[in-house]
MMTF fields as JSON, N, C-alpha, C and O atoms, coordinates in Angstrom:
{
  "mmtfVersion": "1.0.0",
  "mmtfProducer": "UNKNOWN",
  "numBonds": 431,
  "numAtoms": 432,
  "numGroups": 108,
  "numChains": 1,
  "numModels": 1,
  "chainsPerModel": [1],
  "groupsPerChain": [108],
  "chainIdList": ["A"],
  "bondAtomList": [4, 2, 8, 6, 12, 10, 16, 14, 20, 18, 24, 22, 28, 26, 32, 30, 36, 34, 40, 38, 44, 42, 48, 46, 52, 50, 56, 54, 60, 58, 64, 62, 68, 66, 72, 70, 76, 74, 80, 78, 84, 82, 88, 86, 92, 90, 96, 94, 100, 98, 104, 102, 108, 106, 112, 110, 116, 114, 120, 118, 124, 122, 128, 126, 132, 130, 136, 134, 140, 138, 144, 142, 148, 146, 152, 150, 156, 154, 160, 158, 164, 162, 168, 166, 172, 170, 176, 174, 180, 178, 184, 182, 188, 186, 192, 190, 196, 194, 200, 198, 204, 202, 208, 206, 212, 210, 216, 214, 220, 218, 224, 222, 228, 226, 232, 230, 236, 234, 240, 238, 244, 242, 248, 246, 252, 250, 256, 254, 260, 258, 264, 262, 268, 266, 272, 270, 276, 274, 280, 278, 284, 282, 288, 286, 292, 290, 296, 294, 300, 298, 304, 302, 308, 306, 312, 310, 316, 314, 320, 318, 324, 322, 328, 326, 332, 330, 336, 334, 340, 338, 344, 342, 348, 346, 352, 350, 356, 354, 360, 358, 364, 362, 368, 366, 372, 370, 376, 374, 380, 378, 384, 382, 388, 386, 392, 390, 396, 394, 400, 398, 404, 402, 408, 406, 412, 410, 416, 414, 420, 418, 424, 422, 428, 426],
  "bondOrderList": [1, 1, 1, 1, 1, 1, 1, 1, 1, 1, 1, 1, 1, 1, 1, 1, 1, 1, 1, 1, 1, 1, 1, 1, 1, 1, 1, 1, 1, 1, 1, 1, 1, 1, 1, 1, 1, 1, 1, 1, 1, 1, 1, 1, 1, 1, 1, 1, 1, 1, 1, 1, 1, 1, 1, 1, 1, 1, 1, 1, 1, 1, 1, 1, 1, 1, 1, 1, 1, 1, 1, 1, 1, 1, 1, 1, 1, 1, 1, 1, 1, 1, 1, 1, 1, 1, 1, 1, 1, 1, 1, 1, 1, 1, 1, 1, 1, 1, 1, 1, 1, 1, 1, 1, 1, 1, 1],
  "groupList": [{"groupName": "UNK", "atomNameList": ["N", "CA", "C", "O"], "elementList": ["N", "C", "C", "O"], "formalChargeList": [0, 0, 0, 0], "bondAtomList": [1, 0, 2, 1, 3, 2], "bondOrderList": [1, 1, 2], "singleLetterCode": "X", "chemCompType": "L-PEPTIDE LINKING"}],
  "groupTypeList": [0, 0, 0, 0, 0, 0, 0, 0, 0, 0, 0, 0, 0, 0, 0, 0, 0, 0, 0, 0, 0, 0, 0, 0, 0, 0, 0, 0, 0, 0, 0, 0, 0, 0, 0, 0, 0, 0, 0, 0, 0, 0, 0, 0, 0, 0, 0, 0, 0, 0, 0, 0, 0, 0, 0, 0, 0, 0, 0, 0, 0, 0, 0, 0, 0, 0, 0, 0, 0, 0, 0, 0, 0, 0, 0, 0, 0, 0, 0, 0, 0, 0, 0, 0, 0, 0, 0, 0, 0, 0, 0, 0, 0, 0, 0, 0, 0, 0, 0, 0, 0, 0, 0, 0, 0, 0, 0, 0],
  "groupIdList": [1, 2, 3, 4, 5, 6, 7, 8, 9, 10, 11, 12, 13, 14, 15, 16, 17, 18, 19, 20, 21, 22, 23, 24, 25, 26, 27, 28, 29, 30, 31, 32, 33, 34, 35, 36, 37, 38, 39, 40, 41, 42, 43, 44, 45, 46, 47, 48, 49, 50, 51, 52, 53, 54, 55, 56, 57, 58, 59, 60, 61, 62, 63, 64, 65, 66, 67, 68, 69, 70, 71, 72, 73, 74, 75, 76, 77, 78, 79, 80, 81, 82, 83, 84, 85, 86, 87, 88, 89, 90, 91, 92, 93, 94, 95, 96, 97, 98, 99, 100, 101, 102, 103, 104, 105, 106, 107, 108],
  "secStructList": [7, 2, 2, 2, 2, 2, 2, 2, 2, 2, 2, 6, 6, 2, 2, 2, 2, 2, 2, 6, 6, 6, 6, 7, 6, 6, 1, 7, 2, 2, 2, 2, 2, 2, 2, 2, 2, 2, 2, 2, 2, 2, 2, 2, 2, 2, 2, 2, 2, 2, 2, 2, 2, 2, 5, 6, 6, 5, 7, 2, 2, 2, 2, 2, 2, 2, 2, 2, 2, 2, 2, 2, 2, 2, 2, 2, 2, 2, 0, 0, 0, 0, 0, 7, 7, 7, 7, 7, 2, 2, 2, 2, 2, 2, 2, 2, 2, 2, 2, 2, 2, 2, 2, 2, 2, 2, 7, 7],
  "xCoordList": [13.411, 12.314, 12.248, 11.242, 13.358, 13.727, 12.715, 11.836, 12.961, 12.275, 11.116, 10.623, 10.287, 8.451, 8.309, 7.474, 9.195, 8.292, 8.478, 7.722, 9.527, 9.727, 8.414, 7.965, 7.706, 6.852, 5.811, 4.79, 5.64, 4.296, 3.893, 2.883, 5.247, 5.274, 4.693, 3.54, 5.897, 5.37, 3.991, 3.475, 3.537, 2.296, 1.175, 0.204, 1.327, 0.401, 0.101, -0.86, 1.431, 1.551, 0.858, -0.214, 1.217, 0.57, -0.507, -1.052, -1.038, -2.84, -3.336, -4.373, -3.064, -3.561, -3.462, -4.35, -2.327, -2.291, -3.359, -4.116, -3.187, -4.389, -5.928, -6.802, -5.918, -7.433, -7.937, -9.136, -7.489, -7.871, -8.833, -9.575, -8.891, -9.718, -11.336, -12.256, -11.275, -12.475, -13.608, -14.698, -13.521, -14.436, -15.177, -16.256, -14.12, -13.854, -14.662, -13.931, -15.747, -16.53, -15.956, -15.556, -15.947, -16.392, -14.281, -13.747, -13.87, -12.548, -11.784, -12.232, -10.77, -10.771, -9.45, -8.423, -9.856, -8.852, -7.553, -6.924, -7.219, -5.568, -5.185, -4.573, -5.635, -5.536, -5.198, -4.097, -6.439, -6.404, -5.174, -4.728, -4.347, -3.869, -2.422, -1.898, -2.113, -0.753, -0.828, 0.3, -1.736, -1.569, -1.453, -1.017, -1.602, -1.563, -0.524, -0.152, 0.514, 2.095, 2.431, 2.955, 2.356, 3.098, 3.142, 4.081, 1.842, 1.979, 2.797, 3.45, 2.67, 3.652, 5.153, 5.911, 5.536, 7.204, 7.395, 8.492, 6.618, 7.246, 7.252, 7.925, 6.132, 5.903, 6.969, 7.266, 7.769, 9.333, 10.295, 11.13, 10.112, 11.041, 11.7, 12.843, 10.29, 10.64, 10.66, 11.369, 9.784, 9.334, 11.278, 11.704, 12.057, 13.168, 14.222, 14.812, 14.663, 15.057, 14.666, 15.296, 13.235, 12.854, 13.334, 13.638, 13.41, 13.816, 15.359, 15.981, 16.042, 17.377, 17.721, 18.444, 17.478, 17.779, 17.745, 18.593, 16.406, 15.593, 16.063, 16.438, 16.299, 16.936, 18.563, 19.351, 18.322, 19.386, 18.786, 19.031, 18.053, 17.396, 16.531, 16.417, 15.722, 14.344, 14.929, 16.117, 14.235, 14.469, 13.315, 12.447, 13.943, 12.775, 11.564, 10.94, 10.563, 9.684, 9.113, 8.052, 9.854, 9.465, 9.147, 8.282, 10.048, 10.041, 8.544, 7.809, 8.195, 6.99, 5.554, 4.664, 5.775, 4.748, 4.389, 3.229, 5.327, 5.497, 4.798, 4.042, 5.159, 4.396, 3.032, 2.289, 2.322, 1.021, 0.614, -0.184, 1.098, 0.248, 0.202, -0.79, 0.69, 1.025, -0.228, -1.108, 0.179, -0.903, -1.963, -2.701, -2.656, -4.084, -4.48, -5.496, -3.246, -3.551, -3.841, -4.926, -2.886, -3.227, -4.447, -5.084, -4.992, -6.11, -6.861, -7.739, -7.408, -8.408, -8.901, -10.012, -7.473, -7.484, -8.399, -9.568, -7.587, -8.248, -10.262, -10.989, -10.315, -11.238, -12.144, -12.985, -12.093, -13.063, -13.13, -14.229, -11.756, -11.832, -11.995, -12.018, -12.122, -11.542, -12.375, -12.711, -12.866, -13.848, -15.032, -16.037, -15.113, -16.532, -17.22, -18.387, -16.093, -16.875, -17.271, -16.09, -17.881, -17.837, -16.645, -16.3, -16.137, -15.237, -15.849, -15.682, -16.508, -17.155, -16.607, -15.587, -17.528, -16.422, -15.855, -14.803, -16.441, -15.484, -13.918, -12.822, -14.075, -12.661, -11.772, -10.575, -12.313, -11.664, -11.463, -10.292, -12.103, -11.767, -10.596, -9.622, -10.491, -9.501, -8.141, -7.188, -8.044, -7.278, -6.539, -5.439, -7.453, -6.594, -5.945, -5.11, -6.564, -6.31, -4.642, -3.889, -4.07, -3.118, -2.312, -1.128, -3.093, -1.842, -1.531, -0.687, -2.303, -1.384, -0.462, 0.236, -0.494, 0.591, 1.796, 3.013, 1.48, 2.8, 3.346, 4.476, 2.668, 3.118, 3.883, 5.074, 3.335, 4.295, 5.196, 5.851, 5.385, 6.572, 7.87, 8.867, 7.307, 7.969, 8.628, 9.668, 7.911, 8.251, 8.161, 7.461, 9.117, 9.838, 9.386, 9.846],
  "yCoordList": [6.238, 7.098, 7.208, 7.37, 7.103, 7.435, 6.089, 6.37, 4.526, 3.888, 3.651, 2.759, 4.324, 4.242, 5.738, 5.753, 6.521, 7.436, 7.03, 7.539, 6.032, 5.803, 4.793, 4.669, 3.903, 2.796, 3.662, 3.101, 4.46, 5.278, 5.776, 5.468, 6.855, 6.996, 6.027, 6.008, 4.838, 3.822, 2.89, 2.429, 2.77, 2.899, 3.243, 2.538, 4.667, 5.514, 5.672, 6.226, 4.889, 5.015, 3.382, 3.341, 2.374, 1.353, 1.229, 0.146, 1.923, 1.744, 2.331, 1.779, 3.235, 4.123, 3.031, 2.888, 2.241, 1.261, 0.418, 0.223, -0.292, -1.125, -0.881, -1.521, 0.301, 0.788, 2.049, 2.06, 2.543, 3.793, 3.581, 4.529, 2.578, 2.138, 2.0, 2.228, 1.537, 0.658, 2.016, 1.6, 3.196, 3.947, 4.09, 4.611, 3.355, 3.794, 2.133, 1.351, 2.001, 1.197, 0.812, -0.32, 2.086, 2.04, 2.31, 2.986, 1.932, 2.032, 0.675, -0.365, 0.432, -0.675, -1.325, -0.737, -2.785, -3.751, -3.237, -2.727, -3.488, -3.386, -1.648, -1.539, -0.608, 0.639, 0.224, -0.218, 0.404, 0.383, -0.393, 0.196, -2.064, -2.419, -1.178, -0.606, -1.145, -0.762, 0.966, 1.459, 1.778, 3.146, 2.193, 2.938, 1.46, 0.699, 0.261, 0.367, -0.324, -0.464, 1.059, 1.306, 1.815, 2.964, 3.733, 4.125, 3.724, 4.428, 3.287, 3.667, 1.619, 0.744, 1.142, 1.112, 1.616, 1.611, 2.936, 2.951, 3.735, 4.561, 4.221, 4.678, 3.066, 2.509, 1.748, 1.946, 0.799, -0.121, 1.267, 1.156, 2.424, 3.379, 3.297, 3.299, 3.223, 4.07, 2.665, 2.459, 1.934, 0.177, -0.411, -0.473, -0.696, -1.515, -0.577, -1.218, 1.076, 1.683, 1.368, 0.942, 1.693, 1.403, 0.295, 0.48, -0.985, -2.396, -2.237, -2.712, -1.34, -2.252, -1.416, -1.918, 0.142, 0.774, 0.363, 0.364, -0.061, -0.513, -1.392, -1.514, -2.802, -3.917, -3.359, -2.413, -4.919, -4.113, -3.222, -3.384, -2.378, -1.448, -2.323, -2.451, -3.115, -4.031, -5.464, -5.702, -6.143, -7.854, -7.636, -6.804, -9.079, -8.918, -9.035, -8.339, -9.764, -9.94, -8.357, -7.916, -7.785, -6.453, -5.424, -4.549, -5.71, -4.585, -5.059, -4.146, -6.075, -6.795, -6.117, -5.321, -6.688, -6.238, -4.672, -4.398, -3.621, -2.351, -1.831, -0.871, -2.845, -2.392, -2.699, -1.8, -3.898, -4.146, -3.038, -2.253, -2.899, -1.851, -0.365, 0.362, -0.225, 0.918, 0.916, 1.724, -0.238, 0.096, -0.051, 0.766, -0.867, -0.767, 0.797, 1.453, 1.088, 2.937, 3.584, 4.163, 3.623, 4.218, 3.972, 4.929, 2.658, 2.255, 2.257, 1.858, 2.621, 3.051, 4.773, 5.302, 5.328, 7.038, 6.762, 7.144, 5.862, 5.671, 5.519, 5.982, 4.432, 3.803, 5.105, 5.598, 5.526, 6.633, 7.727, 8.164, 8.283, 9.563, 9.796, 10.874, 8.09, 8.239, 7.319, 7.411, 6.308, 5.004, 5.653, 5.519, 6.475, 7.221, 5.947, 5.906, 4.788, 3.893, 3.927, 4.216, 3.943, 4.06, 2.913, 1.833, 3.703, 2.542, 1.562, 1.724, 0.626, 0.212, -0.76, -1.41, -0.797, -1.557, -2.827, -3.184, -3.385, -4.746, -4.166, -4.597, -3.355, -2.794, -2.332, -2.612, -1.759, -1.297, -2.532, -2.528, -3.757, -4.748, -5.298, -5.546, -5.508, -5.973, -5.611, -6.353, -4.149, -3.261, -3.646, -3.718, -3.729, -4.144, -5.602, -6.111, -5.839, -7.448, -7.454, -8.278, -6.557, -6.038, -5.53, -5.833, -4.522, -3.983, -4.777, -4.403, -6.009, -7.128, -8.082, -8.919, -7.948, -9.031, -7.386, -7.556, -6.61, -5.982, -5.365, -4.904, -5.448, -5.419, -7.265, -7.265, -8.298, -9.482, -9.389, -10.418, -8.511, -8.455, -8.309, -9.022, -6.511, -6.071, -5.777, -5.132, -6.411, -6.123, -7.944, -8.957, -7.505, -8.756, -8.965, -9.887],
  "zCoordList": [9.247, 8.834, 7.312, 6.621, 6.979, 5.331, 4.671, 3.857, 5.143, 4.565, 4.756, 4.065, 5.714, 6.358, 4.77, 3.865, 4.966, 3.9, 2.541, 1.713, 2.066, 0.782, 0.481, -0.659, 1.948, 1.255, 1.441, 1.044, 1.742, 2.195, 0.685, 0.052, 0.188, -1.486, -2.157, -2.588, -2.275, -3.144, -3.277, -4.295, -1.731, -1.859, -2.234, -2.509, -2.256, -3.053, -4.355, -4.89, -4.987, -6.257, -6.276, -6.879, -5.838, -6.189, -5.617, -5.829, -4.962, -4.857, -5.795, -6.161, -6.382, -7.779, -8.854, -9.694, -8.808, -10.291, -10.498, -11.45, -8.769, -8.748, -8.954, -9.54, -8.237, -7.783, -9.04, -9.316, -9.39, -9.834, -11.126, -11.383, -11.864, -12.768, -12.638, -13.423, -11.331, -10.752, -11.103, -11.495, -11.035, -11.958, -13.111, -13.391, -13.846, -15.221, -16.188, -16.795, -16.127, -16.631, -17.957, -18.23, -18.947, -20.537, -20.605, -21.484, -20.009, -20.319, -21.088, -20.606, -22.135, -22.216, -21.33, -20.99, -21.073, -20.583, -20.544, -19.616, -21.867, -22.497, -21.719, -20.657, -22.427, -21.832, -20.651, -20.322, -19.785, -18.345, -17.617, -16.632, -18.077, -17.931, -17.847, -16.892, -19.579, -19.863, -19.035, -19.055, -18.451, -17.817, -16.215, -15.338, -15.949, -14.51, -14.555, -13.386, -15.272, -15.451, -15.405, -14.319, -15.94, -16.022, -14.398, -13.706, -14.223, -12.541, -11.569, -10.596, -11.998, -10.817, -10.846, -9.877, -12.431, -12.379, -11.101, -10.543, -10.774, -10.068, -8.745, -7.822, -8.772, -7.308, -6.904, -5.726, -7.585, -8.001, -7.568, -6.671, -8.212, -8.289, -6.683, -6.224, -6.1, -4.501, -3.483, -2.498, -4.003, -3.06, -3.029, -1.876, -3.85, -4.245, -3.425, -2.555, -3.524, -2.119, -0.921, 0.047, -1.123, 0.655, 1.514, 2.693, 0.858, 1.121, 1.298, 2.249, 0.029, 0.426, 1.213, 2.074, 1.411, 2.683, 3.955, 4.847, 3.886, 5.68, 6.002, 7.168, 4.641, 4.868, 6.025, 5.993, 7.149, 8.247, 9.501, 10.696, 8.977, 10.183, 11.065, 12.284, 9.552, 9.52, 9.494, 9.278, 9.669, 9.169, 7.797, 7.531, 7.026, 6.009, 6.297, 5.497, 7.329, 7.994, 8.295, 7.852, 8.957, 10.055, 8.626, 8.666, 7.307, 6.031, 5.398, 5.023, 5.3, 4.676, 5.812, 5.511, 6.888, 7.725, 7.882, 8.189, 7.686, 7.281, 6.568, 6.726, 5.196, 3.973, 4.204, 3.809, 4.833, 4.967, 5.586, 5.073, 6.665, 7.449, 6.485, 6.543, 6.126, 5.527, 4.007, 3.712, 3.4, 2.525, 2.925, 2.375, 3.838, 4.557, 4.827, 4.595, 5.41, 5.677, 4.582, 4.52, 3.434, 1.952, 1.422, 0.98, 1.37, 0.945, 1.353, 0.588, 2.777, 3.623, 3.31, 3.285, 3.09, 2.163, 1.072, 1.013, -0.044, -1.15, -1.822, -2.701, -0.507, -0.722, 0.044, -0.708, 1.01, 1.641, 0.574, 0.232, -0.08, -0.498, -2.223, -2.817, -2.932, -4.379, -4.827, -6.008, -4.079, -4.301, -3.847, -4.545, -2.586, -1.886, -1.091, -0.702, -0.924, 0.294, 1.195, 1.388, 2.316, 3.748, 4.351, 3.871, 5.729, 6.463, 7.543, 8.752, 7.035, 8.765, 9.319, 9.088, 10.205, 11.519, 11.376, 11.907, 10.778, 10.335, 9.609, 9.969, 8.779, 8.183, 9.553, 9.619, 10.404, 11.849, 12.496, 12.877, 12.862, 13.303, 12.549, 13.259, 11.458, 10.507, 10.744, 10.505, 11.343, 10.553, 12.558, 13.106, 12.8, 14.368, 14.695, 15.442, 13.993, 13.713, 13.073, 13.593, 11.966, 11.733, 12.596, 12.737, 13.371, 14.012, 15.237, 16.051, 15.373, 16.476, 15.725, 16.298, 14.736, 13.641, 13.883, 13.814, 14.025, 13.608, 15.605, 15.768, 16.445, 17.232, 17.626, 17.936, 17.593, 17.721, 16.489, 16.322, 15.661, 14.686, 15.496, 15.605, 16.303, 16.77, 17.553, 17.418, 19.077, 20.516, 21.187, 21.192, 21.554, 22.263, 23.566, 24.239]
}
């Protein structure tokens, strides 16, 4: 459990690095870049625990597929609540499309 909430964290922090700009038109490059490093180191902070913890619990496969699903979830938050996208159904098709890569991850 310890490592689903550490990527869930680190997630959040790296969808913000990536995404959080996309507002910000009249912002410059370089800026935008070097404040988008600053929010990833915290995302490293918590992403590099989560792994070597889980690593063992998880296979590396099962820790990777984790993280996908997981940030699809974050970024589905993001994009509805911070971007103001709509979610439609192709994103729901997608997103199931995922969660059958992570059920043949998982169940034998």
């Amino acid at each position: 459990m310890k490592t689903i909430i550490l990527l869930l964290l680190s997630n959040i922090f790296m969808t913000f690095a990536w995404y959080w700009h996309l507002k910000l038109k009249d912002a410059t490059l370089w800026k935008v870049i070097f404040i988008s490093w600053g929010i990833a180191f915290f995302e490293y902070c918590l992403m590099i625990p989560a792994n070597r913890w889980g690593y063992g619990q998880f296979s590396g496969a099962q820790l990777k597929i984790l993280q996908e699903v997981i940030t699809l979830i974050v970024f589905a938050f993001f994009s509805l609540f911070y971007l103001k996208e709509p979610i439609t159904w192709r994103y729901i098709a997608a997103f199931a499309c995922i969660l059958l890569a992570v059920y043949f991850m998982f169940f034998k």
